[in-house]
Each structure stands twice: as structure tokens, then as C-alpha cells.
C-alpha positions as CSV (number, residue, x, y, z in Angstrom):
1,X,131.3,78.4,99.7
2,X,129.0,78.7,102.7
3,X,127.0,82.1,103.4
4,X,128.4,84.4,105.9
5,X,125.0,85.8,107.6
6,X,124.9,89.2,108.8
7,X,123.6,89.7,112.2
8,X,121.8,93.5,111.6
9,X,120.3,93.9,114.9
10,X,124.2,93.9,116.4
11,X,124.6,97.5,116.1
12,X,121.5,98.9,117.1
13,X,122.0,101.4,119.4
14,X,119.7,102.8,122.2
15,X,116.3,103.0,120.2
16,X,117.9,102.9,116.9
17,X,116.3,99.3,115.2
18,X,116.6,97.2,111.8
19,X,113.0,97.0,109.7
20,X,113.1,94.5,106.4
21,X,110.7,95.8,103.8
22,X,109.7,92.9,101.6
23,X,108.4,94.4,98.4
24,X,108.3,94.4,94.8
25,X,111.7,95.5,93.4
26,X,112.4,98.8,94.6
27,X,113.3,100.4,91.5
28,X,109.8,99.7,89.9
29,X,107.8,101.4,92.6
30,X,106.1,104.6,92.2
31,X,108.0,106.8,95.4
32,X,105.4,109.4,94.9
33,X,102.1,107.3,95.7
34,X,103.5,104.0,97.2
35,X,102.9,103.7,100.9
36,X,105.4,101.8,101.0
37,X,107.9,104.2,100.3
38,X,106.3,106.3,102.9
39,X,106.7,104.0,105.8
40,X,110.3,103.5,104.8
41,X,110.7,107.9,104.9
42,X,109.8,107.5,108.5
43,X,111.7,104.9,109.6
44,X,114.4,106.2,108.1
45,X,113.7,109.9,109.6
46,X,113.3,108.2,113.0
47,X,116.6,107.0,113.0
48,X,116.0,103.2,112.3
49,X,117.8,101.5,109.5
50,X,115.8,100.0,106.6
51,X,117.0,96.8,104.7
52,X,114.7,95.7,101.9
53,X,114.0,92.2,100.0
54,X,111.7,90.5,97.9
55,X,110.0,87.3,97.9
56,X,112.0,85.4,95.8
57,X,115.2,86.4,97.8
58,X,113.6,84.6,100.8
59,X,114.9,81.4,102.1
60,X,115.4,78.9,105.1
61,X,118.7,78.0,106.5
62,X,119.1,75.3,109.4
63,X,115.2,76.0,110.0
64,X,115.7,79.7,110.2
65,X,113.8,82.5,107.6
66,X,116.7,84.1,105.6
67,X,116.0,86.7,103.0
68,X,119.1,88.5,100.8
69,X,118.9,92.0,101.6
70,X,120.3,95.4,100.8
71,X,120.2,99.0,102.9
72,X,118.3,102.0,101.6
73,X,119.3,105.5,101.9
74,X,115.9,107.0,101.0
75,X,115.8,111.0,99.6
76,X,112.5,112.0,101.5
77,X,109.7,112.8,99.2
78,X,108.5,116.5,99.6
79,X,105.1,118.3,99.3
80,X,104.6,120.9,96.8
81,X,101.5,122.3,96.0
82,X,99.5,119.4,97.5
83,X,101.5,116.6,95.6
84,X,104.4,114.3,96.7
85,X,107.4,115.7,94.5
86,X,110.8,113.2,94.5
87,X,113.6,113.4,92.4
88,X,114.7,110.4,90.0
89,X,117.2,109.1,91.9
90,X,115.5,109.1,95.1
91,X,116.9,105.8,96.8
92,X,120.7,104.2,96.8
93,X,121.1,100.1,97.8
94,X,123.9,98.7,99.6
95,X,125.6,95.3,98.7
96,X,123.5,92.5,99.4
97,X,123.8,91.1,103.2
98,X,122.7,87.6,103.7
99,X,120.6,87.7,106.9
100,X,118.5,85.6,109.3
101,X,115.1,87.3,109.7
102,X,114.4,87.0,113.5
103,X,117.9,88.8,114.1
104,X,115.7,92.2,113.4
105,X,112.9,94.0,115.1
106,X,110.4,94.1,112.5
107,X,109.7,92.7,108.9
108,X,107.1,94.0,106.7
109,X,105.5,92.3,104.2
110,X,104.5,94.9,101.7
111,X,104.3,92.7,98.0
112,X,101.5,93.4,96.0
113,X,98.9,90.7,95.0
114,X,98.1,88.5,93.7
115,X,98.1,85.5,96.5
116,X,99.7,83.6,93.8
117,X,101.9,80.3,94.5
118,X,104.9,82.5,94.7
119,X,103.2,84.2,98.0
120,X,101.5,82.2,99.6
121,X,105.6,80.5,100.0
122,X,106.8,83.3,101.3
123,X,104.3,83.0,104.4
124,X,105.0,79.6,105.2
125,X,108.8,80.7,105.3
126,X,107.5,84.0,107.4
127,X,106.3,81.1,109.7
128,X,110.0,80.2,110.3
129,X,110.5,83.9,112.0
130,X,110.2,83.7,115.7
131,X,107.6,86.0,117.1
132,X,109.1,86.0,120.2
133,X,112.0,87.6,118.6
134,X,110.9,89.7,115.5
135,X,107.3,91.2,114.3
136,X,105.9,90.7,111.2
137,X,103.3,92.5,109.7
138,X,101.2,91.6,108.6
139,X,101.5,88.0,109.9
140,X,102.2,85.5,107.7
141,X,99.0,83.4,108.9
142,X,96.7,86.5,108.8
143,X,97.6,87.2,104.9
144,X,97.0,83.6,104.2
145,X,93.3,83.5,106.1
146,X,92.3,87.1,105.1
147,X,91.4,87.5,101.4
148,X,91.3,90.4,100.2
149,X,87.7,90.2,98.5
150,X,86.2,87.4,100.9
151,X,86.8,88.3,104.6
152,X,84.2,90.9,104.5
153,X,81.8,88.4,104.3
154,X,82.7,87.3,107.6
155,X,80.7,90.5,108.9
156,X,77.8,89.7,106.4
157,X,75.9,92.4,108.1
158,X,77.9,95.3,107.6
159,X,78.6,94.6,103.5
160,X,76.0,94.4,100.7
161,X,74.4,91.5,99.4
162,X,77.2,89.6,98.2
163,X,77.5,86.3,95.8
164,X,80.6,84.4,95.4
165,X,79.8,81.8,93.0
166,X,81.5,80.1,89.6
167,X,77.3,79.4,88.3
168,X,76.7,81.8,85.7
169,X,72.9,81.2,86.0
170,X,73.0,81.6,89.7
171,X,75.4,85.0,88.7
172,X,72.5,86.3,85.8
173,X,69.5,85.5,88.0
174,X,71.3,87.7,91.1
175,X,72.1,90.4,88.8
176,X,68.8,90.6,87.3
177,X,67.0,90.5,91.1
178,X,69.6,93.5,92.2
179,X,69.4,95.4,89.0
180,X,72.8,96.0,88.8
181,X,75.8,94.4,90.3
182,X,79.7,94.5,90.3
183,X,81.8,91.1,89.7
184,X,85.5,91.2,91.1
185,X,88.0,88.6,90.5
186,X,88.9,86.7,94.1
187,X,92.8,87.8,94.2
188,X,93.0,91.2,91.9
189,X,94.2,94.6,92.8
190,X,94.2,98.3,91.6
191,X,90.7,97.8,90.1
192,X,92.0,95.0,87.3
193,X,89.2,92.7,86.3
194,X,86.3,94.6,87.4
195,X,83.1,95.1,85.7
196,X,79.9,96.4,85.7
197,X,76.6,93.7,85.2
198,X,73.6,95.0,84.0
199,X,70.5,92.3,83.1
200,X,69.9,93.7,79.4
201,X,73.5,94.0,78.5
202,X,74.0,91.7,75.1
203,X,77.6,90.6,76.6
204,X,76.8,89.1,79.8
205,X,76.8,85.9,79.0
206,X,80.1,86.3,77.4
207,X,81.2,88.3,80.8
208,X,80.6,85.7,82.8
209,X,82.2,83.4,80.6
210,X,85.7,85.0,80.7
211,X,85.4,86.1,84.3
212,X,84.8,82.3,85.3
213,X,87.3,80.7,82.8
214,X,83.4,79.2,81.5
215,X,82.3,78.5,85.2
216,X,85.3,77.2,86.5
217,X,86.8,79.8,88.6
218,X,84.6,81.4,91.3
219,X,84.4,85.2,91.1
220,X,83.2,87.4,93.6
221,X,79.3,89.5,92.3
222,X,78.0,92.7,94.8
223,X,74.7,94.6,94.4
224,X,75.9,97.9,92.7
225,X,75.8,100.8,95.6
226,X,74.3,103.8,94.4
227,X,76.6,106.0,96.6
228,X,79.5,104.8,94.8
229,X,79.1,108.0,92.6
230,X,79.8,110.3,95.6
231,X,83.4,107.7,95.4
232,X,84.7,105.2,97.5
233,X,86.8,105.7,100.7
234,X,90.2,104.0,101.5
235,X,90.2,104.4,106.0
236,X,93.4,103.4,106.8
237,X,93.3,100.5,110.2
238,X,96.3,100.4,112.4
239,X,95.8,98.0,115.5
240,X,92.1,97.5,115.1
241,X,91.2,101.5,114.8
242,X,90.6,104.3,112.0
243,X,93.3,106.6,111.5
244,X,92.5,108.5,108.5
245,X,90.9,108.3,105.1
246,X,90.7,109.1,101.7
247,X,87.8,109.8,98.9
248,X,88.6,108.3,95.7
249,X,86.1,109.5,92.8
250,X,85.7,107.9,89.4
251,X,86.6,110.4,86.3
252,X,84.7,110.3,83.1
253,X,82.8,107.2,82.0
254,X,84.5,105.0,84.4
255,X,82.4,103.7,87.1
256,X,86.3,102.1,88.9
257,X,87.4,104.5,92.1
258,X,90.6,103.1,91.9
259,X,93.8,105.5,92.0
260,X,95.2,102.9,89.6
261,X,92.1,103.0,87.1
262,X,92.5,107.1,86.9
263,X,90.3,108.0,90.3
264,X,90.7,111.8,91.7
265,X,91.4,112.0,95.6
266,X,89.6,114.5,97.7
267,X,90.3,115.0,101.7
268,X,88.3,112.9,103.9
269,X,88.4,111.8,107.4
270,X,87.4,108.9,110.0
271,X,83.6,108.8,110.5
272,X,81.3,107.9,113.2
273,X,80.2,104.5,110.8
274,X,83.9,103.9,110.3
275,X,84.5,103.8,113.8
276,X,81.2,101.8,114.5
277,X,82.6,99.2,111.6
278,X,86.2,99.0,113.0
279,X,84.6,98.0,116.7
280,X,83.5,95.3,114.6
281,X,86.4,93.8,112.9
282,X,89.0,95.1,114.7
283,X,89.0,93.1,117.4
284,X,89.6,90.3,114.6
285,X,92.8,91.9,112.5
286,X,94.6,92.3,115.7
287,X,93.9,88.6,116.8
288,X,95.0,87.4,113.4
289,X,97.8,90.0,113.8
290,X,96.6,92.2,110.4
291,X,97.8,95.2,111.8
292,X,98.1,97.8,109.0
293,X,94.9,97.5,106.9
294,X,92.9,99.6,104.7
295,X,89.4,99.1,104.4
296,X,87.1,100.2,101.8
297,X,84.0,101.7,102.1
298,X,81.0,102.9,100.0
299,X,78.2,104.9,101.7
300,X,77.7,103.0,104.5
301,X,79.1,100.0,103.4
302,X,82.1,97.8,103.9
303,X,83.4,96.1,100.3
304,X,86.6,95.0,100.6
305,X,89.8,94.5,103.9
306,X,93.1,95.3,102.5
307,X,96.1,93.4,104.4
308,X,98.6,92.5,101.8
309,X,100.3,96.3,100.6
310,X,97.2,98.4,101.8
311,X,98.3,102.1,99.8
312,X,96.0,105.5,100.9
313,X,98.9,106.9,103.3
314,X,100.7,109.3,100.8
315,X,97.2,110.8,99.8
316,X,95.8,111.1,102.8
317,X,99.0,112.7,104.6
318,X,99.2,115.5,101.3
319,X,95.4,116.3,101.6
320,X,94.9,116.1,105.5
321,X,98.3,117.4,106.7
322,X,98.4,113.8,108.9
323,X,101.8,112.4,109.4
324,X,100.2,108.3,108.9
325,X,103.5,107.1,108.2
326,X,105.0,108.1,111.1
327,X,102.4,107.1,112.7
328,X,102.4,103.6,111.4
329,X,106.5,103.2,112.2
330,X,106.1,104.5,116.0
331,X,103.1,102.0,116.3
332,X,105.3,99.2,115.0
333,X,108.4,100.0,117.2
334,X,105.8,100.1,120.2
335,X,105.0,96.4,119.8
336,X,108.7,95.6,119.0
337,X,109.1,96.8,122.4
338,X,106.8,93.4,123.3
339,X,108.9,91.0,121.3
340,X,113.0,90.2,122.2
341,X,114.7,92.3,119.4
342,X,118.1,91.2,118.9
């Protein structure tokens, strides 16, 4: 039986325009942190209709990106007592609805990591989208080029010393010149696979040994910042410039500042050195076309460029009163306003 394809972008009226959230399934997101959710609140409360997908409903028909999708009715996340409070059943799905991707304004790519197989499909079928017609964001290209860990080091002079190396002796001999240092797997997230590399530690061999799958797999080693005990920041990037920011402090014994890994948030905002950074790179995410990013920082130093699901708006928005989200969406519709939306 052949597909009937829905043509979304049909009944937009006036202002009124179709976004397609690619994401992990819906269900298993976390409504009260995810910025995901957040940027599908606004677009919702600005009137546009939101259709969401995930990679593996992606496809290509006659040449043309395709993706299985269903409408959300979101019930809005509220703010009580500093926290994001949302019921259990805070979202109901339509039927599915077959549809060609450039028939809509915008499509966000918002799956998590890791750049696995899997992904790095679902940006060659992005490709297939007609920019002319319909924005994605981040672009397909841009995700691909921009890893996560690695392009920092593009800017070598605004990170710390950094190694990226599968040599354990090349690894022990930096850590023991730095004193301490930090190894991060090349495509992780949410703090998973990071450690702590001391020169007397008994188990560093045997660190180094799992990390690199026994110096196979290159991992990614930084000289340990001092200033990560004040925390790490998360400064949210939209079109090249700092919008807001988030301080996210280790609890306990654990040296992580991930949210994931059990961090506290404390208000924050944009700073003179995140500005100075972003003059920087910016002009290179907007060429590439990585237009939401979160960057993170420690003291004065850049560690890592988020593109794939940057997260920080939900925490910043509660602490700083901000409105990111809607922020973000009225960006996005202001450069579908540069592309034919159908």
C-alpha cells in the first residue's frame, strides 16, 4: 500500500508554523529538566504546532527526508518554589502522520549522544532537507564536524592543555608533568566515563587500560583546573552569542559537575570572558550553522561545545527568571523567515 504523506505546513496560518522535534522517545524524557521539553512549551505557547520523531522513524522517499511523526499537546511545566513542577501525564501524541521534512519551517535535531552509527545516518538523511525550504538545527553537517569533546581544540588558546591520544605512556607521562588531569571518552554525555588521573594512583595503568579498550580507542586527557571546585558553567549560545548561564557544583566526594552525576545548580549569568570566548567561536557555529549550543566553562576556560541536545535552559530560566526557551523559538522563527516555508 503506498504512504499517503501529509503536507503539515498546508494549514499554517498567518505566523502560525510546523517545528519537528527529533528526539529520544518522548515518553522517556525527564519534562522537568529537559530542554527539550522547554523549547517545545514555547512553541507551543507561541502558537506554532509541534510534531515530534525519532531517528529511527527517519527515512527518504523519491530523494526527499521523511520522518513518521505525531502532534504534541504539551501541559506547560510550572514553577514552584524555584523548581519545574509537571504532572504525570503532561503530553498527549496524535496518530502517526507520514511527512516530507522540507514541507515544514523548522526541524530540530535534539537526540542525545552518542554520535553512534545510528546518528551519524540520520544527518546524511537531514542532508536530503532543502535549506532553501526548511531549517534545521543544528545542521546536519555542523553535528557531524563538531564533536562534542574535540572542537574546542580548534581554539587551542582559549582551552587547557589538552591530549587526545590512545598511547598510555604518552597519557601517564602527561599526567604526571600536569599533576593531575581529567580523561573523557570522545562521544560521552552526562558525565559517563569520566575520571580523575592522578601520577601515584595504583590503578592507572588499569584506567588507561579500559578507557583505551588497551590503547586502541583514543580518549580525550585535560590538565585538572583548580577552579573546577567553585563548579563548572553551562552558557547557553544562540546565533554565535551568550544568553545565559548556569553554575553546576559537584556534591560530596564527586569531583563530576554534571546535573546527571548529582551536581547542585546555583544562578549565574553571561560574563565579560564568556563574551570575549563567544567573539571567538561564534563566528564559526553560525558558519557551520550550530545555532543553539551550550558551552562549558571552568574558571576561565573553555572545555567542551555542546551541539547535539545542549540542556541548561530549564535551570537557568527557574534561577534567573529568563524566558531562554522562548527566546530560542522566536530566534528560530526569525531565520525561518529567511528560508521558503511551505
Amino acid at each position: 500500500m503506498r504512504q499517503q504523506f501529509i503536507q503539515p505546513g498546508a494549514d499554517t496560518v498567518g505566523s502560525r508554523l510546523t517545528f519537528v522535534f527529533i528526539t529520544d522517545p518522548v515518553s522517556e524524557l525527564a519534562p522537568a529538566h529537559d530542554t527539550t521539553v522547554a523549547l517545545m512549551e514555547a512553541a507551543q505557547a507561541l502558537g506554532h504546532r509541534v510534531l515530534v520523531t525519532t531517528i529511527a522513524e527517519l527515512g527518504v522517499t523519491a530523494g526527499r527526508a521523511t520522518a513518521q511523526t505525531r502532534g504534541v499537546t504539551l501541559q506547560p511545566a510550572v514553577l514552584v518554589g524555584g523548581n519545574w513542577v509537571i504532572g504525570k501525564n503532561w503530553f498527549v501524541a496524535s496518530e502517526p502522520e507520514q511527512i516530507y521534512l522540507d514541507t515544514v519551517a523548522a526541524v530540530f535535531m535534539r537526540t542525545d549522544p552518542p554520535v553512534n552509527a545510528d546518528y551519524l545516518r540520520a544527518t546524511y538523511i537531514l542532508d536530503l532537507v532543502d535549506p532553501a525550504q526548511t531549517l534545521v538545527l543544528n545542521s546536519p553537517s555542523g553535528l557531524r564536524d563538531a564533536n562534542e569533546k574535540l572542537f574546542a581544540l580548534r581554539f587551542p588558546e582559549l582551552g587547557p592543555p589538552t591530549l587526545i591520544s590512545a598511547d598510555r605512556t604518552e597519557i601517564i607521562d602527561s599526567v604526571q608533568s600536569w599533576g593531575r588531569a581529567v580523561l573523557k571518552p570522545t562521544d560521552g554525555m552526562a558525565g559517563r566515563g569520566i575520571m580523575l588521573l592522578t601520577p601515584g594512583d595504583p590503578n592507572l595503568h588499569s584506567i588507561l587500560d579500559t578507557a583505551t579498550e588497551r590503547g586502541t580507542q583514543h580518549v580525550v586527557v585535560q590538565q585538572f583546573i583548580p577552579a573546577v571546585t567553585a563548579g563548572d558553567r553551562r552558557v547557553i549560545v544562540l546565533g554565535g552569542t551568550p544568553v545565559g548561564a548556569v553554575r553546576r557544583i559537584a556534591q560530596g566526594d564527586e569531583f563530576r559537575c554534571n546535573m546527571a552525576a548529582g551536581a547542585s545548580v546555583e544562578i549565574d549569568t553571561v560574563t565579560e570572558n564568556d563574551r570575549r570566548i563567544c567573539r571567538t567561536i561564534g563566528p564559526e557555529l553560525v558558519r557551520r550553522g550550530l545555532h543553539f549550543v551550550g558551552i562549558d566553562i571552568i574558571g576561565e576556560w573553555l572545555t567542551e561545545v555542546n551541539v547535539t541536545s545542549p540542556t541548561g535552559i530549564r535551570e537557568i530560566d527557574a534561577l534567573s527568571g529568563t524566558h531562554l526557551a522562548t527566546t530560542t523559538i522566536s530566534s528560530v522563527t526569525a531565520l525561518c523567515a529567511n528560508v521558503e516555508v511551505r
